[in-house]
LOMAR-407220 format. One record per residue (C-alpha): x negated, y negated, z; residue in one letter. Coordinates in steps of 0.1 Angstrom, whole numbers, padded with zeros to 4 digits, always signed. Example, Ala and Ser with C-alpha at 12.3 -4.5 7.8 and 13.67 -1.06 7.14 Angstrom:
2
-0123+0045+0078a
-0137+0011+0071s
//
This chain:
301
-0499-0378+0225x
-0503-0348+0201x
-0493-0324+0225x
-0462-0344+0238x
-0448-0343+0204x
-0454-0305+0197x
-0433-0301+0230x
-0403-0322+0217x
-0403-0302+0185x
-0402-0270+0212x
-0367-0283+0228x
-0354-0296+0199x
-0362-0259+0182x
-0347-0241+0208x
-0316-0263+0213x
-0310-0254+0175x
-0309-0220+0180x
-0291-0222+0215x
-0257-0234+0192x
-0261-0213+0163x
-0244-0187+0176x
-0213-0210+0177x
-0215-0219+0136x
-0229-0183+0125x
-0197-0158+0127x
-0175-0139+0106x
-0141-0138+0112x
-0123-0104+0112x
-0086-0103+0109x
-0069-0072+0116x
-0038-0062+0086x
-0006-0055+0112x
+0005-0023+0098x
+0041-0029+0117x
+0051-0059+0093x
+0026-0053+0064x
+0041-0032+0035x
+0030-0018+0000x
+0062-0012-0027x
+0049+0015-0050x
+0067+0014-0082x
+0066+0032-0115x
+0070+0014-0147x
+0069+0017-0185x
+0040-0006-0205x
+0065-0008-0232x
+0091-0029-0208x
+0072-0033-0177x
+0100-0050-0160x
+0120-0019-0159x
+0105-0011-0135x
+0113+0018-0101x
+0105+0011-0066x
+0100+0048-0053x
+0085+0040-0022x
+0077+0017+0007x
+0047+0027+0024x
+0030+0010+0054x
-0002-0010+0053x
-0031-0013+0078x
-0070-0026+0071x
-0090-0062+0073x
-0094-0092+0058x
-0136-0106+0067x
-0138-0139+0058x
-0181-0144+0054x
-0197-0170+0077x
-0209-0197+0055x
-0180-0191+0028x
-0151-0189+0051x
-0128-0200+0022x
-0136-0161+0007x
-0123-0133+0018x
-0130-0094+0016x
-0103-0068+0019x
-0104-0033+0032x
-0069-0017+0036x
-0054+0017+0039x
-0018+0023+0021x
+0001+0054+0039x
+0036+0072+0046x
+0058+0049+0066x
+0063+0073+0095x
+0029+0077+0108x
+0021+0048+0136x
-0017+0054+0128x
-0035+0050+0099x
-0048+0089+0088x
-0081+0099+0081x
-0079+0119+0044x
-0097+0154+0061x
-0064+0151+0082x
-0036+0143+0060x
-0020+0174+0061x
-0010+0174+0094x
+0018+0163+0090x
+0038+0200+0078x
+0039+0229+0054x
+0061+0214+0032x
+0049+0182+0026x
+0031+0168-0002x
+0012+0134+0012x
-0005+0107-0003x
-0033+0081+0010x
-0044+0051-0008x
-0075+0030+0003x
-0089+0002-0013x
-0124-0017-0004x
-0135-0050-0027x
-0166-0057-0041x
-0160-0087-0061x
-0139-0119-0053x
-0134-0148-0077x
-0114-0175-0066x
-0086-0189-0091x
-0074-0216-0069x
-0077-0226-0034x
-0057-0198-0023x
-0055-0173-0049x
-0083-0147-0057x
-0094-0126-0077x
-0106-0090-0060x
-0118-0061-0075x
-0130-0029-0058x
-0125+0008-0050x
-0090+0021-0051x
-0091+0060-0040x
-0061+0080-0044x
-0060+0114-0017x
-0031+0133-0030x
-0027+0167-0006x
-0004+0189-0022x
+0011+0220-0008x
+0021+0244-0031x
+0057+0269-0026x
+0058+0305-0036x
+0094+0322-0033x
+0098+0359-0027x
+0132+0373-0049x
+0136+0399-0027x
+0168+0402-0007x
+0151+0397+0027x
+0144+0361+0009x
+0148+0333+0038x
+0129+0306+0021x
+0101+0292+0003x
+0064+0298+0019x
+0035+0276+0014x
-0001+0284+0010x
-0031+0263+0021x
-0030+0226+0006x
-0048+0215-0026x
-0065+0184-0023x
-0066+0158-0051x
-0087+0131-0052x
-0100+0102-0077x
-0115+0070-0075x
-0109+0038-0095x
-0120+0002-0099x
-0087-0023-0098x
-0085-0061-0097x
-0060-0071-0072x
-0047-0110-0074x
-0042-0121-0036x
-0029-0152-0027x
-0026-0168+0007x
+0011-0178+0015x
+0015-0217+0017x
+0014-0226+0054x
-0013-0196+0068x
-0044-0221+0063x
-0076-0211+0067x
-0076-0193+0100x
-0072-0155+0104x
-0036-0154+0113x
-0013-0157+0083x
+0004-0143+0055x
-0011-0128+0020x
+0006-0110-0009x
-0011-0091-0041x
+0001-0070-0068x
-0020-0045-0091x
-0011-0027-0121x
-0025+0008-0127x
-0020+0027-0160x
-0013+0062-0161x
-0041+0071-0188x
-0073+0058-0161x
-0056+0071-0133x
-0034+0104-0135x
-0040+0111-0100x
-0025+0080-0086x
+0005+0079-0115x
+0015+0117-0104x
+0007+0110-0063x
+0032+0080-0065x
+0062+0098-0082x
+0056+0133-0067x
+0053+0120-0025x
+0086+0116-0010x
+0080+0081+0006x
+0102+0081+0040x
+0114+0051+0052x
+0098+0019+0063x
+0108+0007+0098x
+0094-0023+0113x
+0093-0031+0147x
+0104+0010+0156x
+0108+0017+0191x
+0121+0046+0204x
+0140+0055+0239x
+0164+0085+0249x
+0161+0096+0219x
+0172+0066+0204x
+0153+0044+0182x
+0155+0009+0169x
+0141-0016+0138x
+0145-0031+0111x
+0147-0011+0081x
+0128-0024+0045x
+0146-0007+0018x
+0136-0001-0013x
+0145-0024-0045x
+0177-0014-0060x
+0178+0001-0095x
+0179-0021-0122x
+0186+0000-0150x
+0216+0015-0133x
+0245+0005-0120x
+0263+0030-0092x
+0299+0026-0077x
+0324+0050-0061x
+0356+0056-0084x
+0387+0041-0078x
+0403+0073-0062x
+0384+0094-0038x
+0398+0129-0038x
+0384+0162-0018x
+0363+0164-0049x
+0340+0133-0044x
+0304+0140-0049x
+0292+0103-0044x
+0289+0073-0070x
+0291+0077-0104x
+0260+0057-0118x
+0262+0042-0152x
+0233+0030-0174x
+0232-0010-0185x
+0197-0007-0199x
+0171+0024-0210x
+0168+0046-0177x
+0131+0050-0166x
+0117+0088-0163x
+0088+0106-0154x
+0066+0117-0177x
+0086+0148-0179x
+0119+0139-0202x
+0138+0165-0181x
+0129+0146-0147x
+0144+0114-0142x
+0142+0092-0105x
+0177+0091-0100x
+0181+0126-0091x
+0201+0123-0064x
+0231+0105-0086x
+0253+0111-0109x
+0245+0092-0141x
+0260+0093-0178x
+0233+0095-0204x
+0246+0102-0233x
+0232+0089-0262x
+0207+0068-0244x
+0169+0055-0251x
+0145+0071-0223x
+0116+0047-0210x
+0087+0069-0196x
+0071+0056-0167x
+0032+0054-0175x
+0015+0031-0152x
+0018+0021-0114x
+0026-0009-0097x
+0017-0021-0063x
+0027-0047-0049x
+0016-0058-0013x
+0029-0080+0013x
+0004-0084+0049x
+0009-0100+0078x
-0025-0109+0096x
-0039-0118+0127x
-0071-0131+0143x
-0086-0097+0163x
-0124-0105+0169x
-0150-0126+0154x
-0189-0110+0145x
-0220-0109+0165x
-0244-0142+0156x
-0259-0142+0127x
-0290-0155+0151x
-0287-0133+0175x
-0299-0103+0152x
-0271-0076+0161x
//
């Protein structure tokens, strides 16, 4: 009788374990850098909602939710220049010409608290790779240009909290929508606060394909200005150098008073208070969508 039992216990063990793989998997969703963005913006502390959006970059990376705590989710994502279709390694950043400066922010999280059932709190490791190339200019009259030496490489980590929250309608599954913001201030991270205002963000284009040398998408601008306001004049003569911009609240500079981000238009300042931009925002919007699921937990891989 004994030995009878022992050998039911046996099945009944090893029909256990023939299921667990089923219930013991993480589920890794992939971040689809063609609809996922990041707006970079730089802002004052003293009026934080005077804020600039300098940049749209794209966004690529996953989100693991933890077998067992599905409800919990890590992030690891890569923010990048809009015009590269592949997320860059940062030894390789500077492929991309002599002339241009280039930026690479990657965050990983360590810590999630959960606020509600779909908002978190994540904190982690934000690192800033700024590659900077620098000009040198020859006055002599066979001057044709500027030439540019070997890149200088900037780089500094940083722990920021994140607030994700899940977009009403993406459940629980991997596929779905999630957007987070950050604020960063200049004084714990120069490197970030002087990457985001010196880069040159080119523009984001979702959906970009290209034929005959054509190409087609659609466009994500950035935010307009909201402490100018631009029109054309009235007349247009031969002597039109674009829209005459106006200031309806304190324009937003750099931390250089003699550097503002509007300095592409025209703008009348006379007489006016200067906000000096001393902190970043980032604010991120991802798209996400089931790619794989882990090895078993049982199976010891």
């Amino acid at each position: 009788m004994f030995k009878k039992l022992s050998g039911f216990a046996v099945v009944a063990l090893a029909g256990m374990f023939s299921v667990a793989p089923v219930f013991a998997q993480d589920s890794v969703s992939q971040i689809d850098s063609e609809h996922s963005t990041a707006r970079l913006y730089l802002a004052s502390s003293k009026n934080p909602s005077d804020s600039v959006n300098v940049g749209v970059a794209r966004t690529r990376g996953v989100v693991k939710l933890a077998a067992g705590n599905s409800a919990t989710p890590d992030f690891a994502f890569t923010i990048y220049p809009a015009d590269e279709k592949s997320s860059p390694a940062n030894s390789t950043a500077d492929h991309r010409g002599e002339s241009s400066d280039y930026t690479v922010i990657s965050f990983k999280s360590r810590r999630v608290v959960p606020l509600a059932p779909d908002t978190f709190r994540v904190t982690g490791d934000l690192t800033t790779t700024y590659i900077q190339r620098v000009a040198s200019y020859d006055s002599s009259e066979s001057f044709s240009g500027a030439t540019y030496g070997p890149s200088i490489t900037h780089s500094q980590n940083l722990k920021v909290t994140f607030e994700f929250h899940r977009v009403p309608g993406s459940g629980n599954s991997g596929n779905g929508e999630w957007t987070a913001s950050a604020t960063v201030h200049g004084e714990d991270s120069p490197e970030l606060l002087n990457a985001v205002s010196s880069t040159v963000w080119p523009v984001f284009v979702a959906d970009e394909r290209c034929a005959s040398h054509a190409c087609k998408g659609e466009r994500v601008d950035v935010d307009a200005r909201k402490d100018l306001h631009c029109e054309a004049p009235a007349t247009l003569g031969e002597d039109f150098a674009g829209e005459v911009c106006t200031q309806v609240d304190p324009v937003l500079t750099t931390t250089d008073p003699e550097q503002t981000l509007s300095a592409s238009r025209q703008r009348n300042s006379a007489g006016s208070d200067r906000l000096v931009a001393n902190e970043v925002q980032i604010q991120l919007d991802l798209l996400t969508t089931t790619s794989s699921s882990a090895v078993s937990l049982a199976s010891g891989q």
